[in-house]
C-alpha positions in Angstrom: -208.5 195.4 47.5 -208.0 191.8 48.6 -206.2 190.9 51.6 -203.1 189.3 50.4 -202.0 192.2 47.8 -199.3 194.0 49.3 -199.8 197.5 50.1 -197.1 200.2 49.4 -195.8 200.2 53.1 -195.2 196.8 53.3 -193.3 197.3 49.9 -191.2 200.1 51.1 -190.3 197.8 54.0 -189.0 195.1 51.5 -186.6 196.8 49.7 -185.2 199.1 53.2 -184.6 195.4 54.1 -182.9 193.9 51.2 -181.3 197.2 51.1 -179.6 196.7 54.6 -179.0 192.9 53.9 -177.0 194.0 51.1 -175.0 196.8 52.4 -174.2 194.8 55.5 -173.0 191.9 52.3 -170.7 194.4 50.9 -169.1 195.9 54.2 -168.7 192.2 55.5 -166.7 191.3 52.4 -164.5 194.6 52.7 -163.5 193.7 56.3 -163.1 190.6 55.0 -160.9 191.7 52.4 -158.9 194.3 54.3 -158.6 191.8 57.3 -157.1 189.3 55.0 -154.6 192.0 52.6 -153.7 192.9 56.0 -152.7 189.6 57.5 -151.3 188.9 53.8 -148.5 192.3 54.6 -148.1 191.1 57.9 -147.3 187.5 56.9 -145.0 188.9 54.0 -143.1 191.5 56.4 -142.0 188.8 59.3 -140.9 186.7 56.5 -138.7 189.6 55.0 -137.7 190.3 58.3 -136.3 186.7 58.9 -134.6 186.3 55.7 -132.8 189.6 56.5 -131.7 188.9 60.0 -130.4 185.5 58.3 -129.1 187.0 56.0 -126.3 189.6 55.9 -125.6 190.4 52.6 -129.5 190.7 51.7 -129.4 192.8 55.0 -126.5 195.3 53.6 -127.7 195.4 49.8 -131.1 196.7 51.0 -129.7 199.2 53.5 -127.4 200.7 50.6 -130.1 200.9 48.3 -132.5 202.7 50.5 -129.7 204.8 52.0 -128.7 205.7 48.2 -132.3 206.4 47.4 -132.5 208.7 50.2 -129.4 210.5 49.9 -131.2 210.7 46.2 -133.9 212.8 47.5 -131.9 215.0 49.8 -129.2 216.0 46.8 -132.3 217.2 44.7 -134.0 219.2 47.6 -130.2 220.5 48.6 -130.0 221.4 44.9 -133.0 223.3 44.6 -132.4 225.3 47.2 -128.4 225.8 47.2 -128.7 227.7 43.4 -128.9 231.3 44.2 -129.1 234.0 42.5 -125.6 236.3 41.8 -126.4 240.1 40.6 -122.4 240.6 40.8 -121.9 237.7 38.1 -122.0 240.3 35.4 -118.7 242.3 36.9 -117.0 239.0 35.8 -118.4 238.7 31.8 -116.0 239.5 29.7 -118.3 241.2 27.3 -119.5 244.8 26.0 -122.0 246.0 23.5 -121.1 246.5 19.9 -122.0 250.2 19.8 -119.3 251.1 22.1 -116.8 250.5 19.3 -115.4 252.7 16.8 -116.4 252.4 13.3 -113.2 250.2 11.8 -113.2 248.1 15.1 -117.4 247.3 15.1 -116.5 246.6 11.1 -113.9 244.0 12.2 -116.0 242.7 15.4 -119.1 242.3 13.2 -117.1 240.4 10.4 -115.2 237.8 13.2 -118.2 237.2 14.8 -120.3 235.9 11.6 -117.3 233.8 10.5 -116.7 232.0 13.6 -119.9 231.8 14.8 -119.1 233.9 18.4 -121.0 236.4 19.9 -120.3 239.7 19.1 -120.5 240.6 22.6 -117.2 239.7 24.0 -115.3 240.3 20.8 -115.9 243.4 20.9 -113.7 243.4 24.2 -110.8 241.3 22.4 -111.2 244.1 19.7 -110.6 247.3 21.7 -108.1 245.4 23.5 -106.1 244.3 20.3 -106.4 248.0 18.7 -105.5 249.3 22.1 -102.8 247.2 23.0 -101.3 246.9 19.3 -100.7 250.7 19.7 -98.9 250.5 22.4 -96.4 247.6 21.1 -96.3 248.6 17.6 -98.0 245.8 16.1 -101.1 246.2 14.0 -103.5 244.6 15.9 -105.5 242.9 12.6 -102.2 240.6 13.1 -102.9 240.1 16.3 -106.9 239.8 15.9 -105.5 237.1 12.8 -103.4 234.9 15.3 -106.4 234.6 17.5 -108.3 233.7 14.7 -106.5 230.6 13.4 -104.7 229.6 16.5 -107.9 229.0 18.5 -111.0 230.4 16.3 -111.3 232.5 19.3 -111.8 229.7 21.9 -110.6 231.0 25.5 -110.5 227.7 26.5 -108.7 225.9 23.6 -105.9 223.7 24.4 -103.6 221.9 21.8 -102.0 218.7 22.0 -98.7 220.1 22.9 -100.1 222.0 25.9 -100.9 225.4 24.5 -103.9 227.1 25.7 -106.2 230.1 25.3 -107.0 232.6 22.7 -103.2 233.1 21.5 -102.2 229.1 22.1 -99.7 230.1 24.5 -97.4 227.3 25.8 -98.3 228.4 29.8 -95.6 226.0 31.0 -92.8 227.5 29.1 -94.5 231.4 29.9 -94.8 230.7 33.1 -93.4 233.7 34.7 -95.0 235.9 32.0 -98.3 234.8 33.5 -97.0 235.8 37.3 -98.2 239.3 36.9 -101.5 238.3 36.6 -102.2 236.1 39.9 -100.5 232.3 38.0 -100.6 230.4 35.1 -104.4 229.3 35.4 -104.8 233.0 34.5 -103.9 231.5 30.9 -107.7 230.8 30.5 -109.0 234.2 31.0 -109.2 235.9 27.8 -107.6 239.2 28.0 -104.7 238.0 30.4 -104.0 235.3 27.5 -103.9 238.1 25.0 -101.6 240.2 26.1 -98.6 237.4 27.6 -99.7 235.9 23.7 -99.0 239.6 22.1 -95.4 240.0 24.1 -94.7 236.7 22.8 -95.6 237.5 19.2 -93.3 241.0 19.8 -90.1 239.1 20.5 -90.4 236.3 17.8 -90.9 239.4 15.4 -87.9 241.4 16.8 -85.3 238.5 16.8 -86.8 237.1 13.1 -86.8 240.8 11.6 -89.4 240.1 10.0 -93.5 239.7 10.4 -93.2 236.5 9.1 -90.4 235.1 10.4 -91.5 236.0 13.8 -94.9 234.0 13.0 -93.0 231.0 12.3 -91.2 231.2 15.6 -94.0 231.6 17.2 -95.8 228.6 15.8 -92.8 226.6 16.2 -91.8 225.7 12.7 -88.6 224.4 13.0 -88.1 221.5 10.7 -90.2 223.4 8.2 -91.0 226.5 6.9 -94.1 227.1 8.5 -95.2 228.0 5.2 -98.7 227.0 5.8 -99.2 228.7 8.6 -97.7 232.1 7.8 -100.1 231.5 4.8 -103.3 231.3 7.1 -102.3 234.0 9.3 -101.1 236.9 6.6 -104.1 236.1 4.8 -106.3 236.7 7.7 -104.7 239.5 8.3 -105.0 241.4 5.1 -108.7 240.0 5.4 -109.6 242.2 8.7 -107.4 244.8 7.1 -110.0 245.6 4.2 -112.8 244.6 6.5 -111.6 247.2 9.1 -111.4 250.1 6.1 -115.1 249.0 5.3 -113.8 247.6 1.4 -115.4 244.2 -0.1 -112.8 241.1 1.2 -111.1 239.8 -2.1 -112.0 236.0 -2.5 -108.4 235.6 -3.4 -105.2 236.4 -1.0 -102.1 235.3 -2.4 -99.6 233.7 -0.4 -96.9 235.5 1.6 -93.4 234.5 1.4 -91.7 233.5 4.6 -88.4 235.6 4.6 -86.4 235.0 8.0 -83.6 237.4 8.9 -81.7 237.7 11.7 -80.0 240.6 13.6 -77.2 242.0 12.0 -73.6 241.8 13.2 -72.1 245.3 14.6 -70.5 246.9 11.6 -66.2 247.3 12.2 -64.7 250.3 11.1 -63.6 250.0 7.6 -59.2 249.7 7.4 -57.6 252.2 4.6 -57.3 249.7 1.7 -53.5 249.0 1.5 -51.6 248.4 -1.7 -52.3 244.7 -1.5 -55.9 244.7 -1.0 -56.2 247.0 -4.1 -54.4 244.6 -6.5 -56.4 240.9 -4.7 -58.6 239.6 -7.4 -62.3 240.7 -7.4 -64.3 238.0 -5.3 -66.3 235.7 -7.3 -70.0 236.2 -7.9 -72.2 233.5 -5.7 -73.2 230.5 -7.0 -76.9 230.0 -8.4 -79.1 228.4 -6.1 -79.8 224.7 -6.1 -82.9 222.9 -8.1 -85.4 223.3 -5.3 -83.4 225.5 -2.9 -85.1 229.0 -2.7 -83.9 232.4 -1.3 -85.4 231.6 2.3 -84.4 228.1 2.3 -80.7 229.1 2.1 -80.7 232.3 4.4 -81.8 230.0 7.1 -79.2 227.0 6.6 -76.9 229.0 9.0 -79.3 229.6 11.6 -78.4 227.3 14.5 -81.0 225.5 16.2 -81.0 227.6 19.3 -82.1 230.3 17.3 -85.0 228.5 15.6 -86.1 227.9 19.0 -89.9 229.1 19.4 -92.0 230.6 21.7 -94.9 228.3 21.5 -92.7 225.0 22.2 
C-alpha cells in the first residue's frame, strides 16, 4: 500500500466533516432566515400599529371587523349548542295515522292527499274533524272538506290579498270575536281552530241564502257577481269527495251547479174572508217574460239590498 493512498479511516473522517460543515450551512441559513421573517413581522407590525394610532377610521374599520368576526364564531358555537332536543314536540303535530279512519273517511283522506300533494298524515285529522263536526252542524262535511280544498288547497298558513287566512280563508279581522274562544285571532293559523270559526261561518251564509249555494257565494263574497265560478269549483269538488267517500270511480265530468239565492220568507198574515169586491177585481196579470240575458237568479236577487249581499269573508 503506498503511503499517500488514503485509508478508510481517514475517509470516514472526510465525509463526518463535510457532513458537519454542511449541516452547520443549513442551520445557519434557517436562523438566518427565521431571524430575518422575524424582524420582517416585527417591522410590518410597528408600522400597522402607527398607521392605526394615526389613524382613526382605519383604527375603527379593523376593530368592527374583528369584533364581527368574532361574534361570528361565538353565534355558530351558541348555535350548536342551544338546539335541543324536544320529546313533547309531537303533543303539538296536528297529525294521526291513516288507519285510524273509517273506511269512507281514509277513501276521502287518501284521494285529497294525492291531489294536492299533502301528507296524508294531518289530513286525516281535518277529515275526522270535518265528518265529526259536519254532524254536529248539519252540513255534509265533503262541502266542508270542498271549501278547504279550493279556498286554500289545504294550506294552514294561506293568506289572500284581502286578508283572509287559514284553511277556510277566514277574514280573522272581521271574525274576530269568533276566534276569542280559542285564546285570539293568531289562533286563525292553527288548523282545526280555523276549521271550525270557517264551518260557523259557512252555517250562517247557508241559513240566511236558503240555499247551499247561495250561502257559498256569501261566503266568498260575490257581490257584484254571481259567484258563479266559484260555486262551480266548490259543488264540483264536492260531489267529487262524495263518490270518492262511497268508494265509486270520480266522473271526469261534473256539470255546473246553478246558483239559486233565496232569502227568508216573510211571516205569512192570516188570510181576510174575500169580500164581494175582491171576488169581482180582475184576475192579476201573468208576469212578464224575462229579459234577453236576465235569468231566473239574476232577477230573484235584484231586490236584495246590499246589506244583505254582505259576506262573511269581506
Amino acid at each position: 500500500m503506498k503511503m499517500n493512498e488514503p485509508t478508510p479511516l481517514r475517509r470516514l473522517t472526510a465525509v463526518g466533516a463535510s457532513v458537519k460543515v454542511a449541516a452547520g450551512d443549513v442551520a445557519r441559513g434557517f436562523f438566518d432566515v427565521t431571524h430575518n421573517g422575524l424582524a420582517l413581522m416585527g417591522t410590518a407590525l410597528a408600522v400597522s400599529l402607527i398607521v392605526l394610532s394615526a389613524r382613526g377610521d382605519l383604527r375603527t374599520s379593523a376593530e368592527q371587523q374583528l369584533l364581527s368576526w368574532l361574534m361570528e364564531r361565538q353565534a355558530s358555537t351558541v348555535e350548536a349548542v342551544e338546539i335541543a332536543t324536544d320529546p313533547t314536540a309531537i303533543d303539538r303535530v296536528t297529525a294521526a295515522h291513516p288507519q285510524i279512519l273509517p273506511e269512507q273517511q281514509a277513501n276521502v283522506a287518501f284521494w285529497l292527499s294525492k291531489k294536492y300533494r299533502v301528507a296524508p298524515e294531518p289530513l286525516t285529522v281535518l277529515v275526522a274533524e270535518a265528518f265529526e263536526i259536519g254532524e254536529k252542524v248539519k252540513i255534509d262535511p265533503t262541502l266542508i272538506l270542498a271549501v278547504m280544498a279550493i279556498e286554500s288547497r289545504f294550506n294552514p298558513f294561506a293568506q289572500s290579498a284581502v286578508g283572509a287566512q287559514g284553511l277556510m280563508q277566514v277574514m280573522t279581522r272581521v271574525h274576530t270575536e269568533k276566534y276569542e274562544d280559542f285564546g285570539g285571532k293568531l289562533a286563525a293559523f292553527d288548523p282545526l281552530t280555523n276549521l271550525r270559526v270557517g264551518v260557523m261561518v259557512l252555517k250562517d251564509c247557508i241559513r240566511r241564502a236558503g240555499s247551499v249555494e247561495g250561502g257559498l257565494r256569501y261566503y266568498v263574497g260575490a257581490v257584484t257577481t254571481d259567484g258563479s265560478d266559484y260555486i262551480n269549483k266548490v259543488m264540483a269538488e264536492h260531489q267529487r269527495l262524495q263518490y270518492v267517500a262511497l268508494g265509486k270511480p270520480v266522473p271526469r265530468y261534473i256539470p255546473p251547479a246553478r246558483p239559486i239565492i233565496t232569502v227568508d220568507p216573510a211571516p205569512a198574515e192570516p188570510e181576510a174572508a174575500p169580500t164581494e169586491s175582491a171576488a169581482l177585481a180582475p184576475l192579476p196579470k201573468p208576469a212578464a217574460p224575462l229579459a234577453p240575458g236576465i235569468d231566473a237568479h239574476q232577477q230573484s236577487t235584484d231586490g236584495l239590498r246590499s246589506d244583505d249581499l254582505t259576506v262573511a269573508r269581506s
